[in-house]
gemmi code that builds the backbone of each chain (N, CA, C; Angstrom):
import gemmi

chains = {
    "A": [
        ("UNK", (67.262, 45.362, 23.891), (68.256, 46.397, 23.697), (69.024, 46.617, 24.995)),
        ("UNK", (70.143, 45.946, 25.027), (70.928, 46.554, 26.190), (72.454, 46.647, 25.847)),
        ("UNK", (73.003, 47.119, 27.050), (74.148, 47.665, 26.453), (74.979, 46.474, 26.453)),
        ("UNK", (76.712, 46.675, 25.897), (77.395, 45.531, 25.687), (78.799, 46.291, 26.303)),
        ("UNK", (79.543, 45.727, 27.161), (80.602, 45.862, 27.946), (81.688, 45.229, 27.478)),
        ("UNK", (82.847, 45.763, 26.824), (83.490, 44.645, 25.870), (84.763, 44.168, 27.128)),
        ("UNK", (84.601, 44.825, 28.329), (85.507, 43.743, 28.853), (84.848, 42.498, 29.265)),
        ("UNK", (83.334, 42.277, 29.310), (83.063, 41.058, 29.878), (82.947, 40.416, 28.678)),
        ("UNK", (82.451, 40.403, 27.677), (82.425, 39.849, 26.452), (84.016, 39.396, 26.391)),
        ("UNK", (85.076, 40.169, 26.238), (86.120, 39.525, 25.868), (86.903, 38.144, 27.210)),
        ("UNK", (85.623, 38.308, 28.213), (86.324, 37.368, 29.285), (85.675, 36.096, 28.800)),
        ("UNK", (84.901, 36.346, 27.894), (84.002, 34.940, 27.130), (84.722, 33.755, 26.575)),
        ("UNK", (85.993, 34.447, 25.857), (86.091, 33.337, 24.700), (88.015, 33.651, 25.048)),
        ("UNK", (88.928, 32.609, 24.670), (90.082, 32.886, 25.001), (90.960, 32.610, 23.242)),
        ("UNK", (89.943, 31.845, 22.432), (90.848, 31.374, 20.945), (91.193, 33.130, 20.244)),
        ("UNK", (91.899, 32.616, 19.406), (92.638, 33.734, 18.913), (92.237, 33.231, 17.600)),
        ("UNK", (92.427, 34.871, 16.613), (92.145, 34.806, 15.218), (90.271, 34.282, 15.083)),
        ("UNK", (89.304, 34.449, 16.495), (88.162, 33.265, 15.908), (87.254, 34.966, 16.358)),
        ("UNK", (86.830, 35.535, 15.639), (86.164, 36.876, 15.831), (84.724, 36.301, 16.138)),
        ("UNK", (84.349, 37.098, 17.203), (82.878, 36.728, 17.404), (81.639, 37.921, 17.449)),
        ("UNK", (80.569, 37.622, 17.084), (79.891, 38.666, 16.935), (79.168, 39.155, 17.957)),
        ("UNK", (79.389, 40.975, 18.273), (78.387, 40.741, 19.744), (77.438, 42.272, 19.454)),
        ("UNK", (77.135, 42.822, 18.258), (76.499, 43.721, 17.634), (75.950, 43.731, 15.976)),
        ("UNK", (74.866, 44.022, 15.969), (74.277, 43.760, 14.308), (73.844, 45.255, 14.119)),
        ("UNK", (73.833, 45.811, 13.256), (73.180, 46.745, 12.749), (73.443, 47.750, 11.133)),
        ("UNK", (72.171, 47.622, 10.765), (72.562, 48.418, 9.300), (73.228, 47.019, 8.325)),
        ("UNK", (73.106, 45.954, 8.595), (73.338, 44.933, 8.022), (75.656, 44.983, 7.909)),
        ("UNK", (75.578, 45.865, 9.236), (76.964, 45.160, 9.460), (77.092, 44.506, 10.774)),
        ("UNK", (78.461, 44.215, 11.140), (78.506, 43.490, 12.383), (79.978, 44.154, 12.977)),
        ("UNK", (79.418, 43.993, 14.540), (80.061, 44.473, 15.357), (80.943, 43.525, 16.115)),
        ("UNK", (81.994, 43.234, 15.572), (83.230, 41.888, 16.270), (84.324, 42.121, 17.137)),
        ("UNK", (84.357, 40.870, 18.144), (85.357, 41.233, 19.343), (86.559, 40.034, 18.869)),
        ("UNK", (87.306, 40.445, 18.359), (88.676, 39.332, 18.247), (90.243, 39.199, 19.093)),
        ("UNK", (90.817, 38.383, 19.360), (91.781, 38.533, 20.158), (92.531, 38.056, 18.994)),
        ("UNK", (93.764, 38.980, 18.957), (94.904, 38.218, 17.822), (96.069, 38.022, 18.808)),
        ("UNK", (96.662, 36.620, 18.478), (98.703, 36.614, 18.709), (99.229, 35.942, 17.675)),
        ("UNK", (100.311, 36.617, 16.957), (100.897, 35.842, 16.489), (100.583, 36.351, 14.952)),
        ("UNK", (100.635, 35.621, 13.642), (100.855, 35.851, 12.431), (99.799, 35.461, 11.561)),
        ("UNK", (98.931, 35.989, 11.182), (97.428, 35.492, 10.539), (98.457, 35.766, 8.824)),
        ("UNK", (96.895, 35.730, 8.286), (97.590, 35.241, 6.443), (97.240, 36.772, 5.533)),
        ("UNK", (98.207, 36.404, 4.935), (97.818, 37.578, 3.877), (96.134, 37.767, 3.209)),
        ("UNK", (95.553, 38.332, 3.080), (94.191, 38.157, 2.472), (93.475, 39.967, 1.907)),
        ("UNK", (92.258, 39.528, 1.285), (91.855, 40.722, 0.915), (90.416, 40.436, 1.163)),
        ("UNK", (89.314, 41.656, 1.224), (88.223, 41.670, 1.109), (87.425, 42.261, -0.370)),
        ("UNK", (87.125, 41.736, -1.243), (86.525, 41.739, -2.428), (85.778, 42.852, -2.487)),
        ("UNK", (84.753, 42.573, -1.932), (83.756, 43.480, -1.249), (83.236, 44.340, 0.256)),
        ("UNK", (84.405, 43.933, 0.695), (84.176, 44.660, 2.331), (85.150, 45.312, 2.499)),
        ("UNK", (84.748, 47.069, 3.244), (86.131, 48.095, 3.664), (85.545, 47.154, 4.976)),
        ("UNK", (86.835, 47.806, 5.801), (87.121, 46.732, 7.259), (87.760, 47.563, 8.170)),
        ("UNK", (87.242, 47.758, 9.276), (87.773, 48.648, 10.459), (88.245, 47.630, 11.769)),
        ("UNK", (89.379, 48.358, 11.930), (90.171, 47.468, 13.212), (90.190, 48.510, 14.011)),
        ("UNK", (89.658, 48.138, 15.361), (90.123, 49.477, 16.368), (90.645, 48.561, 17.701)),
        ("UNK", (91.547, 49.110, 18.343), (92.188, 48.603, 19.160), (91.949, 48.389, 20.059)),
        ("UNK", (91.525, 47.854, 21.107), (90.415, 47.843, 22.610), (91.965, 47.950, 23.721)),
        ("UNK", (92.795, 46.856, 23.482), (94.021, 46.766, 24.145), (94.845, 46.086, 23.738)),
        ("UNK", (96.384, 46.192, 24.283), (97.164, 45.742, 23.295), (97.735, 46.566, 21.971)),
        ("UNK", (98.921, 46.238, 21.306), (99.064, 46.478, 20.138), (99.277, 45.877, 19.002)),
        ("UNK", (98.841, 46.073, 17.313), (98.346, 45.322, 16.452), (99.084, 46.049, 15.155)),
        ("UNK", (99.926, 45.638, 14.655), (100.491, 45.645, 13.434), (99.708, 45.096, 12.393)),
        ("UNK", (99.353, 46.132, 11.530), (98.787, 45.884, 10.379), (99.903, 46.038, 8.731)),
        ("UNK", (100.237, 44.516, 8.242), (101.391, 44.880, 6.819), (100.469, 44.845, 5.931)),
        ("UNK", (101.258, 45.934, 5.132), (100.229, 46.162, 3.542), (101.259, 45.756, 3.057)),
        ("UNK", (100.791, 46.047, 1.464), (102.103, 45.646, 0.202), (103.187, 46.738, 0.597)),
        ("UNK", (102.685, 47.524, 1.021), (103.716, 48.959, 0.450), (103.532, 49.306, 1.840)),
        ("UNK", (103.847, 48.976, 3.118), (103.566, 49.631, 4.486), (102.900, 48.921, 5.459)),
        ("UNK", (103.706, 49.249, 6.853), (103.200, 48.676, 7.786), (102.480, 49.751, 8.514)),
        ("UNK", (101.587, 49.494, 9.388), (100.508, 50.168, 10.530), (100.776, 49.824, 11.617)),
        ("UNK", (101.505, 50.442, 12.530), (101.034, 49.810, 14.292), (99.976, 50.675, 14.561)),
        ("UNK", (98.979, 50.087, 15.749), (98.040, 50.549, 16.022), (98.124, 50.261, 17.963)),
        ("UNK", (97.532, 51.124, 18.554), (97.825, 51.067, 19.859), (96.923, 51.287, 20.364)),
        ("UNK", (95.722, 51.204, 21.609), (94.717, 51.618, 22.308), (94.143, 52.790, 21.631)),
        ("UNK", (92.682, 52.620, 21.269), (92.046, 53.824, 20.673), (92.025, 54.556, 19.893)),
        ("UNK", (92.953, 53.174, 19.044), (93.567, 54.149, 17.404), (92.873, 52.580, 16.451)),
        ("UNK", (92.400, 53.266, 14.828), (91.273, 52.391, 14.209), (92.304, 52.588, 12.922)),
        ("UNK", (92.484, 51.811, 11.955), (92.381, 51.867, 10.945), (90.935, 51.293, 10.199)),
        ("UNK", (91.048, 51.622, 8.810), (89.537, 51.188, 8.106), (90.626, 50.438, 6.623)),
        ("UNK", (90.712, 49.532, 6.179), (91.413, 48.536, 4.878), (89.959, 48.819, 4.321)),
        ("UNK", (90.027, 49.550, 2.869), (89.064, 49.712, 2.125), (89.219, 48.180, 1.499)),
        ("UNK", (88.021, 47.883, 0.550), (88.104, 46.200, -0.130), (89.026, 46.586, -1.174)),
        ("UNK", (89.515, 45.241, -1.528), (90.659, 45.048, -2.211), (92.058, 45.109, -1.857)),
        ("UNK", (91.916, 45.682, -0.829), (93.662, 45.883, 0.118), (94.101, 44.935, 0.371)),
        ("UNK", (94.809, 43.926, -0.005), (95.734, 43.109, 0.817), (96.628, 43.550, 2.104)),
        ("UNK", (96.153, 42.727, 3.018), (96.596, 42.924, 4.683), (96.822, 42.248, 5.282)),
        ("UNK", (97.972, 42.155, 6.415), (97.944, 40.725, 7.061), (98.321, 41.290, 8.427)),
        ("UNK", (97.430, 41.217, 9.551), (97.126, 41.325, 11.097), (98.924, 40.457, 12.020)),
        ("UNK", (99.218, 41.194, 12.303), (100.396, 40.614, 13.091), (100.211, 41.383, 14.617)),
        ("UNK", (100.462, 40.411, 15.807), (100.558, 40.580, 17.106), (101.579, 40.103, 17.584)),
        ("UNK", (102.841, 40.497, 18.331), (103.452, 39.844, 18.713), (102.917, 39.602, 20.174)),
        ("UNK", (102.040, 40.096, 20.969), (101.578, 39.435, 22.061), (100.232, 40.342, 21.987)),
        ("UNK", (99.376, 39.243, 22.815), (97.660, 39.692, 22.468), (97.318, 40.633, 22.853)),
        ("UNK", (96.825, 41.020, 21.433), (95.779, 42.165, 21.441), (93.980, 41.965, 21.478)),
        ("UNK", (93.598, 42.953, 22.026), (92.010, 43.067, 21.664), (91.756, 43.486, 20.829)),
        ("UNK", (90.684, 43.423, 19.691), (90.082, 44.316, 18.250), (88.970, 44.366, 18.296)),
        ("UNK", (88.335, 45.257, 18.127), (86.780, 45.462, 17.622), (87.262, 45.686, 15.891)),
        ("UNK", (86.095, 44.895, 15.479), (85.875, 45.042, 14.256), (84.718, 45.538, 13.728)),
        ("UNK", (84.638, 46.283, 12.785), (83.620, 46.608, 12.141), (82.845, 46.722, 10.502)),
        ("UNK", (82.461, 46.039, 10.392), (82.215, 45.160, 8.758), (80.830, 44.732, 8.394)),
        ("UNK", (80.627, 44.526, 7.398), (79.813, 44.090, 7.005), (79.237, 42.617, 7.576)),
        ("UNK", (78.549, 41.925, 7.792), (78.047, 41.013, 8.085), (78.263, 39.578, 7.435)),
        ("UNK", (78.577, 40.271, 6.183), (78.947, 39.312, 5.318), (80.518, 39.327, 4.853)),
        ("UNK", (81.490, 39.624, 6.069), (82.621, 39.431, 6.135), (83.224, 38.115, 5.833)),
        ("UNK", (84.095, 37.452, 5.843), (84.953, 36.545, 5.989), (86.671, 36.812, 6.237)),
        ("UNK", (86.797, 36.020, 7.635), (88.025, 36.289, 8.218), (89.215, 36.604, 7.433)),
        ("UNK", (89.378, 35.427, 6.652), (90.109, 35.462, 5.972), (90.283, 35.850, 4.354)),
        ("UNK", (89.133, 36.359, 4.029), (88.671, 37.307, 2.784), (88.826, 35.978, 1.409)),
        ("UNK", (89.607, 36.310, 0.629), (89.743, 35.154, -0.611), (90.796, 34.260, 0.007)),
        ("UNK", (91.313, 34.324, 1.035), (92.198, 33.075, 1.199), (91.654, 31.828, 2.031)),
        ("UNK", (91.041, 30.945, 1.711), (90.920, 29.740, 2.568), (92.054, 29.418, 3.366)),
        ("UNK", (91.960, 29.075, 4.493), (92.647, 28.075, 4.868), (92.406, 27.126, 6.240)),
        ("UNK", (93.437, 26.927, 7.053), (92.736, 26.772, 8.888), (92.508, 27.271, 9.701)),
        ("UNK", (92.687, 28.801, 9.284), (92.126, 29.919, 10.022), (90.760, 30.170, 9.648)),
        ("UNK", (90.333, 30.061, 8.440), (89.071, 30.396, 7.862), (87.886, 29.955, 8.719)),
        ("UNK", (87.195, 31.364, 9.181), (85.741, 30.434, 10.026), (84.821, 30.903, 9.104)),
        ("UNK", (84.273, 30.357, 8.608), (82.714, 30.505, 8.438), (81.652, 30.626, 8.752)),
        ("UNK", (81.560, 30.307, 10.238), (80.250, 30.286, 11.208), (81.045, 30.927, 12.730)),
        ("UNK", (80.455, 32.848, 12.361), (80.833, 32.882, 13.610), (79.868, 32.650, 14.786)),
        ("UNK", (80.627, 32.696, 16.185), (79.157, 32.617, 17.487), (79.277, 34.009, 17.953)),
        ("UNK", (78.141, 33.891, 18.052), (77.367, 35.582, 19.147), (77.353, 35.401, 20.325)),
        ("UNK", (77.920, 36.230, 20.793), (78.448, 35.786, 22.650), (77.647, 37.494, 23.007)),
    ],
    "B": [
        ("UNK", (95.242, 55.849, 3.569), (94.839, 54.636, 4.274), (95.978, 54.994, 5.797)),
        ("UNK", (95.105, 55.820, 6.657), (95.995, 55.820, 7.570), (95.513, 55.626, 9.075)),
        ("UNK", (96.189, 55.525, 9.936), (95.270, 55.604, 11.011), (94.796, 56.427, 11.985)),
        ("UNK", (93.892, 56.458, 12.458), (92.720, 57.325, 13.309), (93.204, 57.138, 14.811)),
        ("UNK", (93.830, 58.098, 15.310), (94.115, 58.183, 16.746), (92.805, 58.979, 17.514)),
        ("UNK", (91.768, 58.413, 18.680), (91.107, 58.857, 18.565), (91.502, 60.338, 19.341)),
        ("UNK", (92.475, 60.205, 20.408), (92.665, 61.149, 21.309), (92.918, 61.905, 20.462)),
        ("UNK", (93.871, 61.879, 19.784), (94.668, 63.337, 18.820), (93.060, 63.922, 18.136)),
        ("UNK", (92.318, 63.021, 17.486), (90.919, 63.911, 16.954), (90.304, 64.386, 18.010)),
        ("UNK", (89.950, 64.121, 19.218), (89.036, 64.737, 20.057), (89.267, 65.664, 20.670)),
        ("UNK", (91.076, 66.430, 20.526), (91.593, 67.362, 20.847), (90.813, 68.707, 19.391)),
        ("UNK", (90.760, 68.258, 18.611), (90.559, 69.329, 17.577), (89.062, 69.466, 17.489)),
        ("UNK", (88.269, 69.340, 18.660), (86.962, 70.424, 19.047), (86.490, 70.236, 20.198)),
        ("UNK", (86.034, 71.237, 20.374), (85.610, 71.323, 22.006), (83.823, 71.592, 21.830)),
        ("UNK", (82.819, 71.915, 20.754), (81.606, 71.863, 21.131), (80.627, 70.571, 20.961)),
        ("UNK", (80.013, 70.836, 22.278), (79.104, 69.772, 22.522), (78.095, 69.569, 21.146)),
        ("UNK", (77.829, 67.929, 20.682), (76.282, 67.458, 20.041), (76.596, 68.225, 18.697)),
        ("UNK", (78.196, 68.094, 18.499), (78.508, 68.314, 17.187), (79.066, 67.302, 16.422)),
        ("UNK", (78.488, 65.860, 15.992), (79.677, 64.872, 15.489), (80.100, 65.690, 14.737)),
        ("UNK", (81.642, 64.559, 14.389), (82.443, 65.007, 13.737), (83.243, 63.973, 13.024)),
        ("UNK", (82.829, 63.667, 11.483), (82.655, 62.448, 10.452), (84.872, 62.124, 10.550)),
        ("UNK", (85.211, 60.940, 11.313), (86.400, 60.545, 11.224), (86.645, 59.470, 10.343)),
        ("UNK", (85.790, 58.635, 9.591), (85.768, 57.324, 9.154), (84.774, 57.378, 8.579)),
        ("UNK", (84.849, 56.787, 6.626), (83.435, 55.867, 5.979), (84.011, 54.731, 5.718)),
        ("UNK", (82.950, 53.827, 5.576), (83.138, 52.943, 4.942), (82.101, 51.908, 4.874)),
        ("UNK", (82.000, 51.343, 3.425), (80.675, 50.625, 3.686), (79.292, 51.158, 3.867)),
        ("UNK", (79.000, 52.699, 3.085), (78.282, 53.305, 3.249), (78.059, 54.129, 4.522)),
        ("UNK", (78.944, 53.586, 5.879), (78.272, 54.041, 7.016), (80.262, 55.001, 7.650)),
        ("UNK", (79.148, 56.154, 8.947), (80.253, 56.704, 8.979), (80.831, 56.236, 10.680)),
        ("UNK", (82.001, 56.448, 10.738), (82.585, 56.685, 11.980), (82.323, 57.977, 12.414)),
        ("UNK", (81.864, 58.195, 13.483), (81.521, 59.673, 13.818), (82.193, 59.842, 15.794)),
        ("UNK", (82.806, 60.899, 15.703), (83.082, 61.336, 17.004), (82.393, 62.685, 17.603)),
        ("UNK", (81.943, 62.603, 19.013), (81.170, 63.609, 19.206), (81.542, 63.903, 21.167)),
        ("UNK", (81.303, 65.233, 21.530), (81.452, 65.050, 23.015), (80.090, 65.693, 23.097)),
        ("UNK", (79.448, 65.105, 24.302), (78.603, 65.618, 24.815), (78.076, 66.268, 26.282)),
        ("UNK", (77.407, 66.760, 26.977), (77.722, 67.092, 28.257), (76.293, 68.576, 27.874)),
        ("UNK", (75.198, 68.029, 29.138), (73.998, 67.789, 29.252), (73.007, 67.215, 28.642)),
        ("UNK", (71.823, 67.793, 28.187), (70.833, 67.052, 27.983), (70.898, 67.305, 26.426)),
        ("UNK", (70.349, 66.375, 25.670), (69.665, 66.274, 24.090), (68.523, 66.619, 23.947)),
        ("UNK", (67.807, 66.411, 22.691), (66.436, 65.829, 22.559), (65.837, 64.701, 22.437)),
        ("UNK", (65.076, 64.190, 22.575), (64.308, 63.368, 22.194), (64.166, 62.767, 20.774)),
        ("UNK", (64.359, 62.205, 20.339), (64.301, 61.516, 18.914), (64.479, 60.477, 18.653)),
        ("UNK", (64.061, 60.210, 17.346), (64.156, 58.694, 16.819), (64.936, 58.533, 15.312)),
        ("UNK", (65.746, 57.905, 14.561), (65.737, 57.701, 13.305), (64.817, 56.932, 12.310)),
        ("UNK", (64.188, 56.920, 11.845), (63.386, 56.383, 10.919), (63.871, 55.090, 10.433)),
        ("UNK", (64.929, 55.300, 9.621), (65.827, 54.349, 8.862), (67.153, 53.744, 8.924)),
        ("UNK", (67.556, 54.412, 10.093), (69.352, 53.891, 10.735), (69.209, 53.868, 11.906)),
        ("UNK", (69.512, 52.259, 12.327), (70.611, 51.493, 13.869), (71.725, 52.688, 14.248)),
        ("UNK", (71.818, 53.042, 15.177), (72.936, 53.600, 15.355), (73.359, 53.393, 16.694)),
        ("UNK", (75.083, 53.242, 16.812), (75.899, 53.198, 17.770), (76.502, 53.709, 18.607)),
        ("UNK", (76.317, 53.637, 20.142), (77.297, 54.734, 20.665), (77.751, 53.573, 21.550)),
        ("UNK", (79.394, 54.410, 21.313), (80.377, 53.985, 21.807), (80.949, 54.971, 23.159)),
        ("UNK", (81.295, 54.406, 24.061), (81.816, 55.291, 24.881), (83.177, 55.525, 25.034)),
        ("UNK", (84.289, 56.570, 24.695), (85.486, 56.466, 24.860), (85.823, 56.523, 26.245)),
        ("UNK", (85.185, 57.842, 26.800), (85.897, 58.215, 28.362), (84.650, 59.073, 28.531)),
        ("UNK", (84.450, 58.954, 29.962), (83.244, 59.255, 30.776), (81.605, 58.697, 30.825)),
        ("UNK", (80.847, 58.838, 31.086), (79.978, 58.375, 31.016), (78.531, 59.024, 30.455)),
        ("UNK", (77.931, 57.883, 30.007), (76.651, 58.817, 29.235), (75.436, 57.587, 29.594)),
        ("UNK", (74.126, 58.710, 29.778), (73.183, 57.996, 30.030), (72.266, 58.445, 28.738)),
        ("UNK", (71.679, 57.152, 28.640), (70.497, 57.504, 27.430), (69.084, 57.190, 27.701)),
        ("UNK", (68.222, 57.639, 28.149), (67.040, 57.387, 28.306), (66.079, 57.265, 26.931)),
        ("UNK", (65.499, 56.293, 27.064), (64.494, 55.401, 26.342), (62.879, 55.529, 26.985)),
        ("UNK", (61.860, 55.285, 26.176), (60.685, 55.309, 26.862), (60.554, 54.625, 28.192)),
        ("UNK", (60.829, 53.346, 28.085), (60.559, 52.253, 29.016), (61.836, 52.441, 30.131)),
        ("UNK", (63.168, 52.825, 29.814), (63.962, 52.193, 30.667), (65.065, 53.353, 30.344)),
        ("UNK", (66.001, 53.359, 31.263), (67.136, 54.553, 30.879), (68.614, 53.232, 31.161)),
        ("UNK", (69.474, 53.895, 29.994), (70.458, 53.167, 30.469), (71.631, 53.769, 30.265)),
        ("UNK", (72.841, 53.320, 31.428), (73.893, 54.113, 31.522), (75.267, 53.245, 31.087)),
        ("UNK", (76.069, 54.062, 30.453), (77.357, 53.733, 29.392), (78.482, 53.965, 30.064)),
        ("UNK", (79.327, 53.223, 30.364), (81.019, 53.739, 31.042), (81.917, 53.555, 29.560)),
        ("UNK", (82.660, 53.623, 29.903), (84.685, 53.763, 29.060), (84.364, 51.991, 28.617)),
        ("UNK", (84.401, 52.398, 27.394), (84.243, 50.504, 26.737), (82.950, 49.777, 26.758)),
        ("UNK", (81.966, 50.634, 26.943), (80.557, 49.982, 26.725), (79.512, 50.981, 25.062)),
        ("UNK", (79.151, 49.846, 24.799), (78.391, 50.438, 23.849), (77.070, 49.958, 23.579)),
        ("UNK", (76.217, 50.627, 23.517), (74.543, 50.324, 22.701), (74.395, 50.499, 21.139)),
        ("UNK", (73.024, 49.238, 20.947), (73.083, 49.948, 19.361), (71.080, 50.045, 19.616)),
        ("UNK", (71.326, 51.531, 19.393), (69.618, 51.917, 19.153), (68.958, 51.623, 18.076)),
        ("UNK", (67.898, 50.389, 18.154), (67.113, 50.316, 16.421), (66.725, 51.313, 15.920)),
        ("UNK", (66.651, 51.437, 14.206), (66.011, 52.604, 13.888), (64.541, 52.103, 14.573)),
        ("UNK", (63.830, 53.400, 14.631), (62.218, 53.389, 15.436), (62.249, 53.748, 16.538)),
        ("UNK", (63.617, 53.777, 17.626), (63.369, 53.751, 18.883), (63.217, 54.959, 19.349)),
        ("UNK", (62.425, 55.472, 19.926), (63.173, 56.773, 20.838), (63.915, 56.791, 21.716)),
        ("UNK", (64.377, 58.012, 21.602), (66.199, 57.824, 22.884), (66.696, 59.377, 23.240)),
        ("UNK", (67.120, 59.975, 23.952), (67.449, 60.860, 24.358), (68.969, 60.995, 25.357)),
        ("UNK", (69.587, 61.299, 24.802), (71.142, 61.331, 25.416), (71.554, 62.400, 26.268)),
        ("UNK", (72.179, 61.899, 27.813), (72.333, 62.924, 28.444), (73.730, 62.570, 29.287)),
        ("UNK", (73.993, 63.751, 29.715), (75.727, 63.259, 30.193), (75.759, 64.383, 31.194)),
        ("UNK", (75.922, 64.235, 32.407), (75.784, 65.225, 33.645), (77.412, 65.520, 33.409)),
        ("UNK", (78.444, 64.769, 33.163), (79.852, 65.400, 32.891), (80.207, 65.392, 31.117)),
        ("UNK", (81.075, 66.012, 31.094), (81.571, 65.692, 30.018), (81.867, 63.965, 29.227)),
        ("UNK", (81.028, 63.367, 28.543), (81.555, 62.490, 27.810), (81.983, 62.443, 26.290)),
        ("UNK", (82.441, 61.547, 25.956), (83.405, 61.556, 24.792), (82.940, 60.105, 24.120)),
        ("UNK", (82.450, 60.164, 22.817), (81.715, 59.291, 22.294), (81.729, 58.690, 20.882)),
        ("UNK", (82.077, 57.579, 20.663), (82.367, 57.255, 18.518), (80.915, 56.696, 18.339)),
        ("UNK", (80.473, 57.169, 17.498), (79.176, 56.763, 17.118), (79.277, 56.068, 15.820)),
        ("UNK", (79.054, 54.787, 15.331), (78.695, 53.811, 13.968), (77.268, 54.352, 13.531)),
        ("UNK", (76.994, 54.523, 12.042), (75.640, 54.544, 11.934), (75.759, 55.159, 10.336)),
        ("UNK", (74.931, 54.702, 9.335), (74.958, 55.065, 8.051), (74.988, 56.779, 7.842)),
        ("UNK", (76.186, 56.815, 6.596), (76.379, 58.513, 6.706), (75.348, 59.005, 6.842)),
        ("UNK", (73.728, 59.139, 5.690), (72.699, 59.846, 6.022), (72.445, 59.968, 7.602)),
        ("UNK", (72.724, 59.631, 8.614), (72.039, 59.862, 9.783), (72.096, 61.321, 10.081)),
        ("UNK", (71.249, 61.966, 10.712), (70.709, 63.474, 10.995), (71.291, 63.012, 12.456)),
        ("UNK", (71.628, 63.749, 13.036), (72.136, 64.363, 14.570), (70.805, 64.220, 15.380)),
        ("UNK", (69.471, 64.868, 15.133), (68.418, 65.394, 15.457), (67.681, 64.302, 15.256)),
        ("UNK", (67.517, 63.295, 14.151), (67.147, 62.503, 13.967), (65.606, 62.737, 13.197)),
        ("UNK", (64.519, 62.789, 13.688), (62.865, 63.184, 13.445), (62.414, 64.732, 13.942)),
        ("UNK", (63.412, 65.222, 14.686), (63.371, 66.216, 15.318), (63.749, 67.598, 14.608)),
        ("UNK", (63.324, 68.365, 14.290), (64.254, 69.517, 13.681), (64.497, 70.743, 14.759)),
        ("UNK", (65.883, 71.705, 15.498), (65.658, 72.396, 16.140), (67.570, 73.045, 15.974)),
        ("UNK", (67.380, 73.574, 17.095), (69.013, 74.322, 17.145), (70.207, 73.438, 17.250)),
        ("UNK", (69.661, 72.389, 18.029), (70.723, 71.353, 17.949), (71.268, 70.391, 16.534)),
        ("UNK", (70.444, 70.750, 15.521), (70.220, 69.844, 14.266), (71.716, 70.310, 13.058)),
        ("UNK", (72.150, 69.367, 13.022), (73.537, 69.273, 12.392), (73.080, 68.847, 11.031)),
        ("UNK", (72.708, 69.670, 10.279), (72.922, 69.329, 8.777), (74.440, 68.924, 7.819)),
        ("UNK", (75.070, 69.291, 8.069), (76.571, 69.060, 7.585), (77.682, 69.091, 8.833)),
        ("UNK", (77.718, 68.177, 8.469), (79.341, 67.287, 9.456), (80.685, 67.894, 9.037)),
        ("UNK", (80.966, 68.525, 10.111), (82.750, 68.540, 9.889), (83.315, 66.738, 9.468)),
        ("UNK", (84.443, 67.162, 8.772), (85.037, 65.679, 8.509), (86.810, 66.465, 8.888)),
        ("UNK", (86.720, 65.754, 9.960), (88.047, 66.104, 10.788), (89.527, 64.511, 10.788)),
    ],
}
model = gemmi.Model(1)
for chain_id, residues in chains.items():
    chain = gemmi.Chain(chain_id)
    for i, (resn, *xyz) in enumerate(residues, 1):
        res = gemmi.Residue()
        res.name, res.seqid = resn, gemmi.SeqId(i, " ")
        for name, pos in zip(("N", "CA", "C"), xyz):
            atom = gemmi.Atom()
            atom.name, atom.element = name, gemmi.Element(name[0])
            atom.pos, atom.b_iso = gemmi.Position(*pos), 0.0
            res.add_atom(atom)
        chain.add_residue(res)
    model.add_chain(chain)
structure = gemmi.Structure()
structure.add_model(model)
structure.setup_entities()
């Protein structure tokens, strides 16, 4: 049990869109992601989904509305929301979800990871 | 579906070792709380729980070992553990952890928060 410092964690890994896990508990997971740029439309079936902002700012588009989000501000996408993560220059995210997330929810594609790493 | 600024919520209370429910989802809540001196002693039975540090610092002592939290660090306490939270200044804190969680935890006393503001 020790603590976790998310600026050194985020000096870990430099890919974007590739969320990594660096907290478990209650059978969710605690994720550090860097976004730039234009990820895909998608939904979570079964997972609400919290984005909170570490640094940077993070545009979140719905069907019906956009979200900017700025340092220390969270939204939560209950499941079923279609959402699509836009950065125009990198941001930090903590995420917070279920364990049994997937990045990209029902949309496959080359963003899709399946196996995240625990840093 | 909107978003959670945390500063603007932590303006709307000022007493200590009172969360205050900002976020569910996934069964579990987002909780904000300030604290500033000592806690009790306790454990949860059945919920991991998270503290997050927004601004200032918090120390948590554990049987074996005490450990201290700055601005962007977080612990996650197993359920079982004992832990005791203390903050010589004012800190400011988001806590993850399934809604049932008790404040008090195993403990029952003056500090024991049966019902959560949801701010």
């Amino acid at each position: 049990m020790n603590k976790i410092a998310l600026t050194e964690k985020f000096a870990l890994f430099s890919e974007y869109w590739s969320p990594k896990i660096v907290g478990e508990l209650n059978g969710q997971s605690i994720k550090l992601a860097k976004f730039k740029g234009e990820f895909v439309w998608h939904k979570h079936d079964n997972e609400d989904e919290l984005f909170f902002v570490v640094s940077g700012m993070l545009t979140i588009e719905f069907r019906d509305k956009t979200v900017t989000l700025n340092k220390d501000e969270f939204i939560i996408v209950p499941k079923g929301v279609e959402h699509k993560p836009f950065a125009e220059d990198e941001v930090l995210v903590m995420l917070f979800e279920p364990a049994t997330t997937l990045n990209t929810g029902d949309t496959r594609n080359e963003l899709t990871k399946d196996e995240l790493d625990r840093i």
